[in-house]
VEXGU-697802 format. One line per field, with one value per residue (C-alpha): x, y, z; residue number from 1; residue in one letter; chain. Coordinates in steps of 0.5 Angstrom, whole numbers, padded with zeros to 4 digits, always signed. Layout:
BEGIN
u X, ...
v Y, ...
w Z, ...
n NUM, ...
res A, ...
chain A, ...
***
This chain:
BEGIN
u -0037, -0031, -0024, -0025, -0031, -0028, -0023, -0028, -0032, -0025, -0024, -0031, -0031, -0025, -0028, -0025, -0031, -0028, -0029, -0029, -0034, -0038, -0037, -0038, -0045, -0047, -0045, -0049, -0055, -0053, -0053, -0060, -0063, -0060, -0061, -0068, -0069, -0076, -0082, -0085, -0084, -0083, -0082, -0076, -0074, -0075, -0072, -0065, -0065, -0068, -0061, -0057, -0059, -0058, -0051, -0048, -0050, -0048, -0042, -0041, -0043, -0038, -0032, -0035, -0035, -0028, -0025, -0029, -0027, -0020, -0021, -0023, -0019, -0013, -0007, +0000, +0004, +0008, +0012, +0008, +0011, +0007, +0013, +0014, +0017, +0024, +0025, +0030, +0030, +0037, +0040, +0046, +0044, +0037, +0031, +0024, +0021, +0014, +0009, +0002, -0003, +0000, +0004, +0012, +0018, +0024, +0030, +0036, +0043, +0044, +0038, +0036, +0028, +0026, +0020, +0017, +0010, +0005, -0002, -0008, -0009, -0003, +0004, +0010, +0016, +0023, +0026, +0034, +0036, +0037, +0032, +0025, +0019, +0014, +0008, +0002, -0004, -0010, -0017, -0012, -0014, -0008, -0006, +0002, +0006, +0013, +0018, +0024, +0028, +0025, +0019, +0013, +0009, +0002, -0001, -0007, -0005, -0001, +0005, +0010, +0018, +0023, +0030, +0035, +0041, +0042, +0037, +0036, +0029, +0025, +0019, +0016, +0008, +0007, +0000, -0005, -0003, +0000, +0000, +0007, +0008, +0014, +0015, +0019, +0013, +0010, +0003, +0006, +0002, +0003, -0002, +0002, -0002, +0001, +0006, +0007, +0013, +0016, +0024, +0026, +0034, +0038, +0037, +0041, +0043, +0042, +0036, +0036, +0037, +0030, +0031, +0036, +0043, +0043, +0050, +0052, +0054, +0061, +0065, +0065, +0072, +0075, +0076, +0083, +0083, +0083, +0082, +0080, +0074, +0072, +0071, +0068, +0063, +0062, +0061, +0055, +0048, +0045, +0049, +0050, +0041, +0042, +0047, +0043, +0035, +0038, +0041, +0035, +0038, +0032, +0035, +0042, +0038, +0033, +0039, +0044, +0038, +0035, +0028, +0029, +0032, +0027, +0023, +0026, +0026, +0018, +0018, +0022, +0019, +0015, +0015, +0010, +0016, +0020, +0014, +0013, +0019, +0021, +0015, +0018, +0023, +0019, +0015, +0020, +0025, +0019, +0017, +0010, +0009, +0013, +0010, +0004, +0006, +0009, +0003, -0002, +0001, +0001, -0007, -0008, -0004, -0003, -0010, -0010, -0004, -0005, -0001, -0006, -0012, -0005, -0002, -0009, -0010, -0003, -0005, -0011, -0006, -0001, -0008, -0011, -0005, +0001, -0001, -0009, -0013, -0019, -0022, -0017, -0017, -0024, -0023, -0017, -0020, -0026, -0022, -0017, -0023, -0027, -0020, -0021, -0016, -0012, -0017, -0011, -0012, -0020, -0020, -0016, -0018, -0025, -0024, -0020, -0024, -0030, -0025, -0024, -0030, -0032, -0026, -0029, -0035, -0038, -0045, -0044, -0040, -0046, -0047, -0039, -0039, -0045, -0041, -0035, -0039, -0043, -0037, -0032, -0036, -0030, -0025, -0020, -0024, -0030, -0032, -0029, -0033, -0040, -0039, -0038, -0046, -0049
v +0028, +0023, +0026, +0024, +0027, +0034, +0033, +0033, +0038, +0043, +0041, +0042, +0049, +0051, +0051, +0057, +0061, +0068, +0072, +0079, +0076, +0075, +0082, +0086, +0082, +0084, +0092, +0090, +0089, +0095, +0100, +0098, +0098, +0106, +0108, +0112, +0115, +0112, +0115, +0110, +0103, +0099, +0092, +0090, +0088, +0081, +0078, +0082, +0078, +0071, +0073, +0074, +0068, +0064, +0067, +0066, +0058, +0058, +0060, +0055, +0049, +0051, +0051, +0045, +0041, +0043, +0040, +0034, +0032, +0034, +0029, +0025, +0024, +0024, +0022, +0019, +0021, +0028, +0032, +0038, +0043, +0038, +0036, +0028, +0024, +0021, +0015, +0015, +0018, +0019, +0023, +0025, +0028, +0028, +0030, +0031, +0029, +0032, +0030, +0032, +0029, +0030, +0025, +0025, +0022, +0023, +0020, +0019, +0020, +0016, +0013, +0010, +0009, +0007, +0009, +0002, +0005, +0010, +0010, +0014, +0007, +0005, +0007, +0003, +0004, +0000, +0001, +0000, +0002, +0005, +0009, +0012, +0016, +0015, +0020, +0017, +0021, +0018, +0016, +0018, +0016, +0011, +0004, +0005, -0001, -0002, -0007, -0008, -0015, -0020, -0015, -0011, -0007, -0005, +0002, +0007, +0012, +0012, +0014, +0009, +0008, +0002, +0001, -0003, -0005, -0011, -0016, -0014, -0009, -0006, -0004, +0001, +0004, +0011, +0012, +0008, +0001, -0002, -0010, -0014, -0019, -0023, -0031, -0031, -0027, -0031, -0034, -0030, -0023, -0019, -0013, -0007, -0003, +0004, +0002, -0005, -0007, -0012, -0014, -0018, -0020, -0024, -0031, -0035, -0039, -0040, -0042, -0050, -0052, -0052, -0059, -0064, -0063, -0067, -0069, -0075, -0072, -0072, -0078, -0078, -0077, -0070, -0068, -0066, -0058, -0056, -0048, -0049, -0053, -0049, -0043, -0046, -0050, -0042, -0039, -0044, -0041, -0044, -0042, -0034, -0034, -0037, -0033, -0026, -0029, -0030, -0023, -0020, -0017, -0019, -0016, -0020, -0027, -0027, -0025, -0030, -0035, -0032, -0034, -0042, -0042, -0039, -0044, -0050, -0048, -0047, -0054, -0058, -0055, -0058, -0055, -0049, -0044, -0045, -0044, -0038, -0035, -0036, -0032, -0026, -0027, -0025, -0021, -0016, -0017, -0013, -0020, -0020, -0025, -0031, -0030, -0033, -0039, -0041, -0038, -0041, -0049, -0047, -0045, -0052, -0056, -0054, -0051, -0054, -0051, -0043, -0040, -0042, -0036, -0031, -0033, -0033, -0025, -0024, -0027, -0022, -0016, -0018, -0019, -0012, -0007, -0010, -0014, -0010, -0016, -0014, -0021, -0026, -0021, -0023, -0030, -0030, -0025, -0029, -0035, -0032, -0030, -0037, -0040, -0036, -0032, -0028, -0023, -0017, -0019, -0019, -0011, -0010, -0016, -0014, -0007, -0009, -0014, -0008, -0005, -0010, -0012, -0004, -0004, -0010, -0007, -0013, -0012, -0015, -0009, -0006, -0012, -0013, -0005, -0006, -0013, -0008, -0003, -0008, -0011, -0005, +0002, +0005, +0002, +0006, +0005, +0006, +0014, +0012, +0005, +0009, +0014, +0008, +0006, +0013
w +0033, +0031, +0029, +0022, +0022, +0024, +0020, +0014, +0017, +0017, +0010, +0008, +0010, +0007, +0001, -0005, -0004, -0007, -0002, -0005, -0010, -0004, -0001, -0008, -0008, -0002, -0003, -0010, -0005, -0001, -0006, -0009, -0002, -0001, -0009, -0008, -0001, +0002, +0003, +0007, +0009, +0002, +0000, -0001, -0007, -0008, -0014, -0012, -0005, -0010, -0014, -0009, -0006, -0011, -0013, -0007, -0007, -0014, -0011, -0004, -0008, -0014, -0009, -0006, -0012, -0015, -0007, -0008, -0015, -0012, -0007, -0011, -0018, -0015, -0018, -0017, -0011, -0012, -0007, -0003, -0009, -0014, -0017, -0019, -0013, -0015, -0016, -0010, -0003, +0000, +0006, +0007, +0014, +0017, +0013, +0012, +0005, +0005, +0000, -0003, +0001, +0007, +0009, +0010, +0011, +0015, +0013, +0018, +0015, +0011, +0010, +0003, +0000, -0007, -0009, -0013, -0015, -0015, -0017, -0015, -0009, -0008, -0006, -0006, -0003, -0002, +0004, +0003, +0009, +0015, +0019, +0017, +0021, +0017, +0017, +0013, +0013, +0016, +0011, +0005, -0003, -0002, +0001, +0003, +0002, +0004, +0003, +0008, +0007, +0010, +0012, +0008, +0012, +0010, +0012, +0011, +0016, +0022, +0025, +0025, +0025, +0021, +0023, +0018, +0017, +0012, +0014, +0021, +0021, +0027, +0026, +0032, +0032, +0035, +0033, +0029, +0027, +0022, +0017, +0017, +0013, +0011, +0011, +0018, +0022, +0026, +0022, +0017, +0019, +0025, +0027, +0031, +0035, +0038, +0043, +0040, +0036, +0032, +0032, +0026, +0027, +0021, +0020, +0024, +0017, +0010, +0009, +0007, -0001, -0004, -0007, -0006, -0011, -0015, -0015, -0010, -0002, -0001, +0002, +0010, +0010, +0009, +0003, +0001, +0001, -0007, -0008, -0015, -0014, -0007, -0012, -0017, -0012, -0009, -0015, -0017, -0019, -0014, -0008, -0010, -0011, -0005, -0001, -0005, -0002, +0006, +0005, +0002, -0004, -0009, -0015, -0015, -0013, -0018, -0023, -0021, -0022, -0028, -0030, -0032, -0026, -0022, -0026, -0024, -0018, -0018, -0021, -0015, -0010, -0005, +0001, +0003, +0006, +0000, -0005, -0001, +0000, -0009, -0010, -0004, -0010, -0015, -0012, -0010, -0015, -0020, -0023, -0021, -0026, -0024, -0017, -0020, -0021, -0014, -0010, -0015, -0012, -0005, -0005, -0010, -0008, +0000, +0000, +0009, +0010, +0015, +0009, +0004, +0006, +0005, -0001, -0004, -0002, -0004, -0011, -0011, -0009, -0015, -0020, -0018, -0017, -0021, -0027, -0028, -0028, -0023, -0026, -0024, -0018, -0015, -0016, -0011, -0006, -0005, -0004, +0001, +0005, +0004, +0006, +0013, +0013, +0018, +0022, +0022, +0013, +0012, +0012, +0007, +0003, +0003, +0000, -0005, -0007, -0008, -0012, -0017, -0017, -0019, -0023, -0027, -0027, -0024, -0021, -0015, -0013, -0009, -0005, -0004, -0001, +0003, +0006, +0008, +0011, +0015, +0018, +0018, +0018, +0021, +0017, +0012, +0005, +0008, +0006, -0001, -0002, +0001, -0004, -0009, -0007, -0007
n 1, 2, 3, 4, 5, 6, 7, 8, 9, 10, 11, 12, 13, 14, 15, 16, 17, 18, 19, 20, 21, 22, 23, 24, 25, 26, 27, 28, 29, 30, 31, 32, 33, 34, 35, 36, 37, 38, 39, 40, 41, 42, 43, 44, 45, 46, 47, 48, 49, 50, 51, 52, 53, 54, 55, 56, 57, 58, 59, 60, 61, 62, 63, 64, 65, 66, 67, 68, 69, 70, 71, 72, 73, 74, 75, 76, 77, 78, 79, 80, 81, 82, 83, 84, 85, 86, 87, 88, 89, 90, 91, 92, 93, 94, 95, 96, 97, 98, 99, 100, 101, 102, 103, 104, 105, 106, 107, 108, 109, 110, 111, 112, 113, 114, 115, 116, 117, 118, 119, 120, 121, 122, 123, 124, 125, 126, 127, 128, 129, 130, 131, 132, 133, 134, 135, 136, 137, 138, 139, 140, 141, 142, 143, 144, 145, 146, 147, 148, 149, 150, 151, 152, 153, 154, 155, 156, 157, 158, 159, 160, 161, 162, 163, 164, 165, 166, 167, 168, 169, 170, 171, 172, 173, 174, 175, 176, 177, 178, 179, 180, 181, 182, 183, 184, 185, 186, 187, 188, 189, 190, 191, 192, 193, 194, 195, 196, 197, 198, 199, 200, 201, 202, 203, 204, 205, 206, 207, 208, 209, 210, 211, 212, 213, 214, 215, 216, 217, 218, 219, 220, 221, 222, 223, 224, 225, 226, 227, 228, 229, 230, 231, 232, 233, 234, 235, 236, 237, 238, 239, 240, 241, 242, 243, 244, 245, 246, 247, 248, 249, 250, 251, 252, 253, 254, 255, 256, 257, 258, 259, 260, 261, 262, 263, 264, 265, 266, 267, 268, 269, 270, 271, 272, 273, 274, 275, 276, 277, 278, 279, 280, 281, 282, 283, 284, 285, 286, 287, 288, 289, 290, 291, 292, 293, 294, 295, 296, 297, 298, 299, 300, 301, 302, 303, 304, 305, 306, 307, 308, 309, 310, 311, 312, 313, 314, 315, 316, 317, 318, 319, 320, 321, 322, 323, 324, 325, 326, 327, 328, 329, 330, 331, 332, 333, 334, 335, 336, 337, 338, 339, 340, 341, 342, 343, 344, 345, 346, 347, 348, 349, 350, 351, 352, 353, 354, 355, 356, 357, 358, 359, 360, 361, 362, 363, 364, 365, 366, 367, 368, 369, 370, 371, 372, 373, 374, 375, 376, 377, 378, 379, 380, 381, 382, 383, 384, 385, 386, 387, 388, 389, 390
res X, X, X, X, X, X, X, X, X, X, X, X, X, X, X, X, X, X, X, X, X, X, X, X, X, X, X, X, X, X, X, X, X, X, X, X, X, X, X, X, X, X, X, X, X, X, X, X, X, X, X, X, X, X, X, X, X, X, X, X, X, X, X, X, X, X, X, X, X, X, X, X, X, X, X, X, X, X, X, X, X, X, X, X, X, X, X, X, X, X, X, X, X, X, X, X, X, X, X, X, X, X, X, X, X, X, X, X, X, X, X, X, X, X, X, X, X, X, X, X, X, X, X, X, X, X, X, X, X, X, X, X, X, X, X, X, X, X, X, X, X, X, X, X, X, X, X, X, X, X, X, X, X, X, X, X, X, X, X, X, X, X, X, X, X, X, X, X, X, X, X, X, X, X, X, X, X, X, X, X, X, X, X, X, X, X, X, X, X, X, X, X, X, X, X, X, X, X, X, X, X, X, X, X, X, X, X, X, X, X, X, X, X, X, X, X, X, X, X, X, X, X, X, X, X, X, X, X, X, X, X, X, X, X, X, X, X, X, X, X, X, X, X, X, X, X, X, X, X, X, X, X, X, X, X, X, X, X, X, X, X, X, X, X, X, X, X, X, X, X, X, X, X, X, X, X, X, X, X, X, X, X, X, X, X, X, X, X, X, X, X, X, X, X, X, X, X, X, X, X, X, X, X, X, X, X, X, X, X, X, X, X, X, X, X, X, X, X, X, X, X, X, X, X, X, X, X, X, X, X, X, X, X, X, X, X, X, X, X, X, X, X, X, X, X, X, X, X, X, X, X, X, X, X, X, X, X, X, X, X, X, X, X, X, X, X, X, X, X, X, X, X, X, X, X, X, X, X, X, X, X, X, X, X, X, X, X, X, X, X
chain A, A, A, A, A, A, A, A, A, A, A, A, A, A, A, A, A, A, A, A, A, A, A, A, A, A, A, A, A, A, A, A, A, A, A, A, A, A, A, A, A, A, A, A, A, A, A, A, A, A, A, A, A, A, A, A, A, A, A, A, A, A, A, A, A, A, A, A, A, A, A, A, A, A, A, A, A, A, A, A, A, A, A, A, A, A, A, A, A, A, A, A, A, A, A, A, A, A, A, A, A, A, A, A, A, A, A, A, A, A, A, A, A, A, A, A, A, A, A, A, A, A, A, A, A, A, A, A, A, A, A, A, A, A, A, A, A, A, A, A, A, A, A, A, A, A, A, A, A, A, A, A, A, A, A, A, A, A, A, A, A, A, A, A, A, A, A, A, A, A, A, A, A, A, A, A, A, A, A, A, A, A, A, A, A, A, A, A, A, A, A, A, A, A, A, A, A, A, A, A, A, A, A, A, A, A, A, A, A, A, A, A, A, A, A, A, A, A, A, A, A, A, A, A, A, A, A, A, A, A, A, A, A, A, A, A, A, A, A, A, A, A, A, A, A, A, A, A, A, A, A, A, A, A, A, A, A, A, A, A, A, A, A, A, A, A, A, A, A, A, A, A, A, A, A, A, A, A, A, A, A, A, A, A, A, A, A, A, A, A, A, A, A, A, A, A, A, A, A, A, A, A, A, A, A, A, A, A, A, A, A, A, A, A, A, A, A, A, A, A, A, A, A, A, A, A, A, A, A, A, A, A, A, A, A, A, A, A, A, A, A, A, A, A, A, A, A, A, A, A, A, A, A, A, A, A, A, A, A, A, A, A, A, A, A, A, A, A, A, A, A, A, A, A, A, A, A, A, A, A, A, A, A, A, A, A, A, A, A, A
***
């Protein structure tokens, strides 16, 4: 018997049967059974036994229920006293946040998380800085993302610890695995399994200028020194956007380009790595909509590119959790799988496009779920997609 399927027998039998209730039918029974002393071998009393019966399978099957519509219909994420998550989680000292699924966090001193989104599927969460365990518990109702600089690691359940400090991350598994994304990861996604890890340092330099500057290269010569002109030069737009972005500080880069900029940006734009890097900067400054528009190009317009297939799952991930569009939502998950993409993204993709098929109530449901099981009968959406086709 596999583990998740111990578990589920655990949890089965710990049902809420009341047991006094129990206990007083069956003295109940006793009783009717000594009421009249016996003058000889008689039949028991059917229709009391029949009763009792059917009471006690009332009784086992309501407590089973209600734990099945709990599983079911969960909610947001709330801490494990059922109050709702804060938006922040800090640590002057060492501490562990334990939350109602089972999972928890242990945060470093010092240590700083945002909490993004919550939803019955999704948990997203900002790491800001430095060090976290995370504890996810495994077949959960819920997808964890975290976002962490120039990372976004994606999990179901596992055991796994981020180390930050600026754009420097650390990513080391101890059990299960995990997804890592993130434009400097090589082909753009990593698995980690238990014992693997991934270091991502600090770019060595800005990133290069998504356009030409429009105005002329300054002369050979050196340029006598003019403070006035070097601070203004410094203050331009287009290098604090820039100088936020390499630091991963999304927020003030998008603020500082400001939504024509970002625009613009968009517009002259020519390469993949840029594209995709001005849809991180919306997507992770909370402007999911203005990511659209950069990741729609690359999979238009750089459709033979390896980032193709990635950007694509991504649209469909925006479409489905972040913008409520399960239509538009099909239409890009199809197409990053039909793209080929990544083996370590094909589960995710497939169960969220189960997802938004059902969401669209789209009769292809039932045959998108019976793909999933077929290729991934172990995978972490696979209880909830079979319960889906029951």
């Amino acid at each position: 018997m596999t583990d998740q399927r111990i578990e589920r027998a655990r949890d089965a039998l710990a049902s809420d049967v009341d047991e006094r209730k129990v206990q007083a039918l069956w003295r109940r029974i006793e009783g009717g059974r000594r009421a009249k002393p016996s003058h000889g071998r008689r039949r028991p009393n059917m229709r009391v036994i029949l009763a009792a019966a059917m009471t006690l399978g009332l009784l086992a099957s309501g407590g089973a229920l209600g734990w099945s519509l709990t599983r079911s219909e969960a909610g947001p994420l709330r801490l494990a006293d059922g109050s709702p998550l804060p938006s922040a989680l800090e640590a002057t000292r060492t501490e562990i946040f334990r939350f109602d699924d089972g999972s928890q966090l242990e945060l470093a001193a010092g240590s700083h998380v945002d909490l993004l989104d919550t939803t019955p599927q999704n948990v997203r969460l900002a790491l800001r800085g430095g060090q976290v365990v995370f504890r996810v518990r495994p077949h959960g109702p819920r997808r964890w993302e975290i976002e962490c600089g120039p990372l976004s690691i994606e999990v179901v359940g596992t055991v796994f610890t981020v180390d930050r400090d600026g754009e420097h991350v650390e990513v080391h598994v101890q059990r299960g695995a995990v997804l890592v994304h993130g434009d400097r990861v090589p082909d753009h996604v990593q698995r980690l399994s238990a014992g693997q890890s991934l270091a991502m340092p600090p770019a060595p330099q800005l990133p290069a200028p998504l356009e030409e500057e429009a105005e002329a290269l300054e002369p050979v010569a050196a340029p006598v020194p003019d403070p006035t002109r070097d601070a203004q030069r410094a203050a331009r737009p287009g290098a604090v956007w820039r100088e936020h972005l390499a630091a991963g500080r999304y927020d003030e880069a998008y603020d500082a380009l400001g939504e024509e900029g970002f625009l613009r940006e968009t517009a002259r734009a020519q390469r993949v790595d840029d594209l995709m890097r001005l849809a991180d900067l919306a997507r992770l400054s909370g402007h999911p909509d203005d990511a659209l528009l950069p990741l729609e190009r690359i999979v238009d317009r750089h459709s033979s590119s390896g980032s193709a297939a990635i950007a694509a799952y991504t649209l469909g991930r925006l479409r489905l959790e972040r913008l409520g569009d399960p239509g538009g939502a099909v239409v890009a998950l199809q197409r990053s799988l039909a793209m080929g993409l990544p083996a370590a993204l094909q589960e995710p993709a497939r169960a969220r496009l189960v997802r938004a098929l059902r969401s669209d109530g789209d009769p292809r449901m039932d045959a998108a779920g019976r793909r999933y099981l077929e290729l991934h009968p172990e995978g972490p959406s696979a209880d909830v997609i079979r319960g889906w086709l029951e």
